[in-house]
N, C-alpha and C positions, 0 to 999 in steps of 0.2 A: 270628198277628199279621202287619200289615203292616212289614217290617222294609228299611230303607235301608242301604246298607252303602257309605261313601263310602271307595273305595280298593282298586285293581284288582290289587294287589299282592300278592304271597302268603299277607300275612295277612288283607286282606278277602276274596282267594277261599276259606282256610279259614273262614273265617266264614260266609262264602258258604253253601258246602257243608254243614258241621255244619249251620246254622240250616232249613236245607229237608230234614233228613232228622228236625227237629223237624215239619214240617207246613208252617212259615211263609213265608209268599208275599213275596219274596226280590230287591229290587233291588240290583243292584251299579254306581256309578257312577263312571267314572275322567274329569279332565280331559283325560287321555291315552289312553291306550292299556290293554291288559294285561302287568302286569311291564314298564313302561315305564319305574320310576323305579328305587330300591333296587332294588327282586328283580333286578331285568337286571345290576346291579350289585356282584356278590357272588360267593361260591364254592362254596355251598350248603354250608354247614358245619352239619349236624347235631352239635352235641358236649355231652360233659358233662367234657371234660377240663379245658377252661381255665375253672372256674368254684369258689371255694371254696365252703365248707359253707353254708348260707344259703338266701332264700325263689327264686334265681336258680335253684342246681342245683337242687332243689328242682322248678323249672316245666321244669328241661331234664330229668330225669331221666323224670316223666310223661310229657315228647315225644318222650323215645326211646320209650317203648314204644308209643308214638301211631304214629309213625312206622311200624314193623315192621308192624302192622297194616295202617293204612293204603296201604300199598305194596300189600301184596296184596290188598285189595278193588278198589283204582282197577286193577290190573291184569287183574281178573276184570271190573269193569262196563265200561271205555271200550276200542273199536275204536281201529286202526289207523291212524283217520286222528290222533287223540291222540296231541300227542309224550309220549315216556318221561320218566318222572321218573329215570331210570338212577338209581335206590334202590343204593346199596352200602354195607352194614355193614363195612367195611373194618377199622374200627379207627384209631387215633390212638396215635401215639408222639411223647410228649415228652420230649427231648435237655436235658444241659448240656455246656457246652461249657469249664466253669472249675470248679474246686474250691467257691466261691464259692456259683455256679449250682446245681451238683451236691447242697450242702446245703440249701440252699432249696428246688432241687424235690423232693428224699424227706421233707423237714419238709411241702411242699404236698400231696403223693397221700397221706403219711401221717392228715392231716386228711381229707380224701377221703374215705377206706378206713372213717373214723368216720364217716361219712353215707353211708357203703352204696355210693361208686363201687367198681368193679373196676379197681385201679390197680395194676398187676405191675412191680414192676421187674424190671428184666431182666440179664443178666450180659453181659459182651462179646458172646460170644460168638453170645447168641442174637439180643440185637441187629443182628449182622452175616446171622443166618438170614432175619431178617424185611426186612433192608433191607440188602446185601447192599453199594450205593452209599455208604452213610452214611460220614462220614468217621469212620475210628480212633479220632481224637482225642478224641471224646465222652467224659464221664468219668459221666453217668449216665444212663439211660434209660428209662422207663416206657412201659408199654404199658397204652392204652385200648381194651379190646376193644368198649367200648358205644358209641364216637363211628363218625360212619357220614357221609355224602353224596349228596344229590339234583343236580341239573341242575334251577338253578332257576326258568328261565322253563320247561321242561318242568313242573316241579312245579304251578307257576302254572296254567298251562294245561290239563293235567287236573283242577284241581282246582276251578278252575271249568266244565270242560265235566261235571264228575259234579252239579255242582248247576244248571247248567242243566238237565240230563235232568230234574230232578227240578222243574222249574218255575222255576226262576231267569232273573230279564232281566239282560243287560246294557248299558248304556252309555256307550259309550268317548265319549272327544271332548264331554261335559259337565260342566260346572264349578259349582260351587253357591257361588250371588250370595249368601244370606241364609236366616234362618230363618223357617219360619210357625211363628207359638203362639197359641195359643187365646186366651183370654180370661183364663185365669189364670196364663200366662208360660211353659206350659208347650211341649215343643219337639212339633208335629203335623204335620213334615215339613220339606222344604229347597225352595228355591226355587232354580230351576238355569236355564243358558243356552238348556235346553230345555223350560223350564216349570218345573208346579209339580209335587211330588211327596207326595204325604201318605200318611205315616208313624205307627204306633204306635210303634216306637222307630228309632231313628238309632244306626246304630254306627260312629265313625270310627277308621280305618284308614287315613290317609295318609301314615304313616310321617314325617318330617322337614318334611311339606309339614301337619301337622296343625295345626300353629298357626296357621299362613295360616288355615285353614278354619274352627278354634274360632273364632279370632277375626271373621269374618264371622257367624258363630251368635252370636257378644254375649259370648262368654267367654274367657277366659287360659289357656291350657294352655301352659305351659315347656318345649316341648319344644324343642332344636336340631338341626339338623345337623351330623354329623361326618361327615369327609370322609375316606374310603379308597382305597386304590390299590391293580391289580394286575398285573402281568406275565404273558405269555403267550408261551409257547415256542412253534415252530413242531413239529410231529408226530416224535415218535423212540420207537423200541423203548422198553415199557415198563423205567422202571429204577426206581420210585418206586410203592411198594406201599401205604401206608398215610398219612394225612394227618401229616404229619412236621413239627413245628416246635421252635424255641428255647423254654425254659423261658423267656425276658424276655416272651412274646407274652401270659403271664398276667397280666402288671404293668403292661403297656402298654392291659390290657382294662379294669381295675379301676380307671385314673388319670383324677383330675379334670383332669389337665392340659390345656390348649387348646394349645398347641405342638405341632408334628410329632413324634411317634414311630413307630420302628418294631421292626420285630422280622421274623425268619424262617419264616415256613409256606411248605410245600412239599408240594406233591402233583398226582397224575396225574387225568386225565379221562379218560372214555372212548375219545375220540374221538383219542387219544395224545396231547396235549397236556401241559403244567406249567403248575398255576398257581401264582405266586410271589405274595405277599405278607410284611409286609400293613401298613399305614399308618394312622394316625387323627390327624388333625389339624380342627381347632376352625377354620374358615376361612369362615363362612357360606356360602354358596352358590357361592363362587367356583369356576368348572367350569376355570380354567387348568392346562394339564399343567404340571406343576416336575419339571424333569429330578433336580432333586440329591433328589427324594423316590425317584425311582427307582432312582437311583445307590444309595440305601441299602441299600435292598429287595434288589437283587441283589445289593449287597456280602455282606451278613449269611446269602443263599441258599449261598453258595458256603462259606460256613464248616461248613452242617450235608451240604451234597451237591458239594463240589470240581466234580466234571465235570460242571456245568450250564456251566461257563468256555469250555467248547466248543459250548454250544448257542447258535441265534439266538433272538433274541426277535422274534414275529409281530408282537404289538400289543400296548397296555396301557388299561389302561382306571381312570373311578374311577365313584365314587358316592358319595351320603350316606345314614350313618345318623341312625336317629332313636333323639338322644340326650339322655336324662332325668339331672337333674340328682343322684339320689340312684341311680341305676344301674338303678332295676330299671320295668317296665315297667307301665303305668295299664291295667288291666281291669276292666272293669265300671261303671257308672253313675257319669254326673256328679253329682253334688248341688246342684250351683248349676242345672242346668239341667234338668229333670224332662224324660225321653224323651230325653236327648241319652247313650249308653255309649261307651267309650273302647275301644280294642283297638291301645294307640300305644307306643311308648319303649321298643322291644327292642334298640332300639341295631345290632350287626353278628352281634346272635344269632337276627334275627327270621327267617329260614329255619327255622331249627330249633325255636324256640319258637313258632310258630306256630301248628300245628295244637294244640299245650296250650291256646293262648291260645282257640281258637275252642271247645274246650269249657268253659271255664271261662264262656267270654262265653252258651254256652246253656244249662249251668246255672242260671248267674244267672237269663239272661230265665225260665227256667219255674218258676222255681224249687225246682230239686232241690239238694242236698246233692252236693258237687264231689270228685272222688279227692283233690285237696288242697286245706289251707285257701286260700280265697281273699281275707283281709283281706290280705296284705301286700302285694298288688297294687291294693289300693281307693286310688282317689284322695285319701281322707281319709286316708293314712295320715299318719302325725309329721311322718316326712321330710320331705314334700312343703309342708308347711303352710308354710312361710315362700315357699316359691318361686308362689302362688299370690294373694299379694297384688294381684298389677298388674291396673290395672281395666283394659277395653278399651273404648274412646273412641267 
């Protein structure tokens, strides 16, 4: 099939890719750039630790082992001149920091553990083995050997240079004005600042920016933007070995709330850096730095790693996620719109869900039978049914 895939960002270049190792001749179109919006904006968090039992872990568990795979073929097919996805299975340890905390997270990995994650608590002791900086005071600690880390405009970027090889166009710097349909409503391409494109099917992938886009195609998709923040150290001996954060970052993932929260993640990159988080606030599109989001972020760093107090900070950065009103993310075909599929609403997980999302999305199109079920991701699900009413004008 002739397939469009509107969104340059890590989940339309997995889409990208999967769909052209189905056969299918494979446009990918960004307003911008690639990895120019979200992707560029994140920490490439692969994880299945901060996710409770449900159809979530569920699509991150299938993407860790997408993951692992995939690492090693894009480093077998693409040259040098391709940056690195710097792929690191590292592992994830979550901390408490209070008595309080401490019961909540062994009641949290305990449910875990009944859907099949690898959630170890760990004793002082070893704690101090694996992270050596951690502050003392920790009173419980778990370790996620299956949460892991890309570099994600690296990841981006390979991963659409493996579906270009493979016949894929890109591009950048085009925006699509409207839809064409056929005679019977149905969607048979997009209509862009560079013409026309006609399409057997349409998959949108523009992350926070998809509603903009539904909504020129004639349809309502609820999706918003939430707005995240990060910190960036300047280069120091590595001291921070595994993605390390507060048990509150779980509560702060799963909240309907539109107000600022935050919570403690911490961890290293390759390149020596710290990235600190992490932040989710409901603020529309508004790109203004707010210092006291920052001021949190690092207060709450300093509680799970003390001698960050000595480091500088380079620079900080945000971005928005694209975030679904019942939490979990729209894959697979519109129904209001024949030819139009969704691949949207991963929220600050779509790094990592990603490449699940882009087989589940070529499943569907050929119609095969999916490693997992894929209704609880259909746009018809219950959930969503109320938030789908608004016509678009």
């Amino acid at each position: 099939m002739r397939i469009v895939v509107i969104g340059a960002g890590i989940v339309g270049a997995a889409c990208a890719r999967r769909l052209t190792l189905d056969g299918h001749d494979v446009t990918v179109l960004d307003r911008a750039g690639t990895a120019s919006g979200t992707s560029a904006a994140g920490e490439g968090n692969l994880l299945v630790s901060d996710k409770g039992p449900g159809a979530e872990l569920v699509l991150a568990q299938y993407a860790a082992r997408v993951w692992r795979r995939l690492a090693v073929e894009l480093q077998d097919e693409l040259d040098g001149n391709t940056p690195p996805i710097e792929f690191e299975p590292k592992g994830g340890i979550v901390v408490a920091l209070t008595d309080v905390g401490a019961q909540a997270l062994r009641a949290f990995a305990a449910g875990q553990r009944e859907a099949g994650v690898d959630a170890r608590e760990l004793t002082p002791d070893e704690a101090r083995d694996r992270e050596p900086w951690l502050n003392p005071a920790a009173r419980v600690a778990v370790h996620y050997p299956e949460d892991a880390q890309v570099q994600p405009v690296g990841a981006t970027e390979a991963l659409l240079a493996s579906a270009r090889r493979r016949g894929a166009r890109l591009l950048q710097g085009t925006e699509v004005r409207e839809a064409a349909l056929d005679d019977g409503g149905a969607l048979v391409g997009v209509r862009t600042t560079r013409g026309d494109l006609a399409a057997d099917r349409v998959v949108l992938a523009a992350g926070p920016w998809s509603a903009e886009v539904a909504g020129r195609l004639g349809i309502h998709l609820p999706v918003l933007p939430r707005r995240g923040m990060v910190l960036v150290t300047s280069r120091m001996p590595h001291r921070v070995f595994h993605k390390v954060y507060d048990g509150d970052y779980v509560g702060a993932v799963a909240s309907d709330a539109a107000d600022l929260q935050t919570s403690s993640v911490v961890e290293s990159t390759a390149a020596g850096t710290v990235l600190i988080g992490s932040s989710r606030q409901r603020i529309g599109f508004d790109e203004r730095l707010q210092t006291r989001v920052l001021q949190e972020m690092a207060a709450k760093a300093l509680r799970i790693f003390p001698f960050l107090a000595a480091q500088p900070v380079m620079r900080a950065y945000g971005g928005f996620r694209p975030y679904m009103p019942d939490h979990l993310p729209v894959i697979g075909a519109d129904h209001r719109l024949p030819g139009l599929w969704h691949a949207v609403g991963h929220e600050g997980a779509g790094i990592g869900l990603s490449v699940a999302t882009a087989e589940l999305i070529a499943d569907q199109l050929a119609g095969r039978r999916s490693r997992i079920d894929v209704a609880p991701y259909a746009l018809t699900r219950a959930s969503l049914q109320p938030h789908l009413t608004e016509q678009v004008a």
